[in-house]
C-alpha positions, 0 to 999 in steps of 0.5 A: 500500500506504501508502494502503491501510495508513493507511485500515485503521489510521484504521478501526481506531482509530474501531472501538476508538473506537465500541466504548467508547462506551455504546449510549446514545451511539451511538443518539443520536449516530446520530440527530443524524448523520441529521439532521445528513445531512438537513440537509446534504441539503436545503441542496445541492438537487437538484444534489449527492446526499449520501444515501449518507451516511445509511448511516453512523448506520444502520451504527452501530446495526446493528454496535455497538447491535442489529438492531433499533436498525439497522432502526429508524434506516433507517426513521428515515433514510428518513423524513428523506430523504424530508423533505428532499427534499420540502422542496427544492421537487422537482416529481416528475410524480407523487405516488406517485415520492417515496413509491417513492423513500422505500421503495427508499431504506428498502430499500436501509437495511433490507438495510445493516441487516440484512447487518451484524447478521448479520454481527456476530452470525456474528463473536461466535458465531465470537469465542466458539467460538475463545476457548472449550475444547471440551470443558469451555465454559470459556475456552481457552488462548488465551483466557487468554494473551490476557486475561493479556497485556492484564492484564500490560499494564493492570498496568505502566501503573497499578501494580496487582498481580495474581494467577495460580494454576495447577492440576493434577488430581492422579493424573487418569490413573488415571480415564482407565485405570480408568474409561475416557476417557468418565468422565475426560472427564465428570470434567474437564468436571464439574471446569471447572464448579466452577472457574468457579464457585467464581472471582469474576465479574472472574477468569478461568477456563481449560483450559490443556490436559489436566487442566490449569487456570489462574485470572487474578485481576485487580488481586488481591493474595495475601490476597485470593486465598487466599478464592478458591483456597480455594473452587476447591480445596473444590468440586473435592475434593467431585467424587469419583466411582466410587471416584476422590477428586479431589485438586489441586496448586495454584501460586499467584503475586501479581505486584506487579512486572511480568514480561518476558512471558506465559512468565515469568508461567506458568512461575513460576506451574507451578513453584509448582504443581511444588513442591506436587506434589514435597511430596506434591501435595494442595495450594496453594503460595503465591509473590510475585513483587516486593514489595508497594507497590514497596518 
């Protein structure tokens, strides 16, 4: 089990490894393995077979470039496999059997290739599906716990502060009673698209359920947030449909210091919007937790 432990933890931290290089580095990273095999290849001889080791830059490219950059590294495993061997002197007892072994082995690569693409492809479909609302296509909560742990996490290491805004559609019910849960439903989704896009391309959107909706603003301070709040706010009021004008509390909090965890982060940032909604709800209650510049 031990064994079994660290060969899934070595795996793991290669993944994480492969994973934050550029494609541009692991196409030529894959090819100088290729060669790097073809050369161990041809100085073994005949008597020790390294050629499973082609399947390692071939899976590669497949998993963390495309498919495509996989269909074209087996070919190019191929090629130098069939090179290595031919320079090894091997006498076969016809010509055609190399050129057969070259095709099986580009065989054998195409499906490696082609298995792991889809595979991968198959996880990212599965990893967007399990991280979207079903609803509205926005992030869900789960998505936004997990963006705010790593946020919270990227923030105590570098001191960089960030920013969470909470939203409750106010009065959403009476759309559910007097229009019916199609509309409500139509509503919420209508409003999902105008917070996501009305945050900046680094923000993060999401239902956190109900008509509930949370905004994770990396390393953003107060002032900063202000602009985008403010758009959320003014896209949402413009929504009203069929008698119903949409209006919003909003609880918004600055971190400069690091809270325990996730919940102290949600609940400060739902008091906030609790607080607005005490006052008579319709608007944007700002709050800091910690002090600017660790002051």
């Amino acid at each position: 089990m031990v064994e079994i432990m660290n060969f899934k933890e070595i795996l793991t931290r290669i993944t994480a490894f492969l994973e934050k290089k550029s494609r541009v580095f692991l196409v030529l990273f894959s090819f100088l393995l290729v060669i790097g095999v073809g050369l161990a290849d041809f100085l073994t001889g005949l008597e020790i077979y390294v050629s499973i080791f082609y399947i390692i830059p071939v899976s590669i490219t497949a998993w963390f470039v495309s498919s495509e950059w996989g269909v074209i590294m087996s070919v190019f495993s191929a090629v130098i496999w069939i090179t290595a061997d031919l320079m090894t002197d091997h006498v076969y007892s016809h010509f055609a059997i190399p050129v057969w072994n070259a095709i099986v082995r580009l065989g054998f690569f195409l499906v490696i290739s082609i298995i792991l693409s889809g595979l991968k492809s198959l996880l990212d479909f599965q990893r967007e599906l399990a991280d979207k609302d079903g609803l509205t296509g926005i992030a869900n909560g789960r998505c936004f716990y997990y963006a705010l742990k790593n946020e919270i996490q990227k923030s105590s290491k570098y001191k960089k502060p960030f920013t969470v805004a909470y939203i409750d559609i106010d009065d959403f019910k009476r759309v559910n009673d007097r229009l019916g849960h199609l509309e409500g439903d139509y509503m919420l989704k209508k409003i999902a698209t105008a917070i996501n896009d009305a945050v900046r391309t680094a923000d993060i959107a999401a239902r956190m359920g109900g008509d509930e909706f949370g905004i994770l603003m990396p390393e953003t301070q107060e002032e900063q947030a202000g602009p985008v709040i403010n758009r959320v706010r003014e896209k949402i009021c413009n929504l009203g449909n069929k008698g119903y004008n949409v209006h919003v509390s909003i609880g918004v909090v600055t971190f400069y210091d690091m809270p325990p965890g996730i919940e102290d982060v949600l609940n400060l940032t739902d008091y906030a919007m609790y607080a607005v909604k005490k006052s008579g709800k319709d608007g944007v209650k700002y709050e800091v937790f910690g002090k600017k510049g660790g002051d």
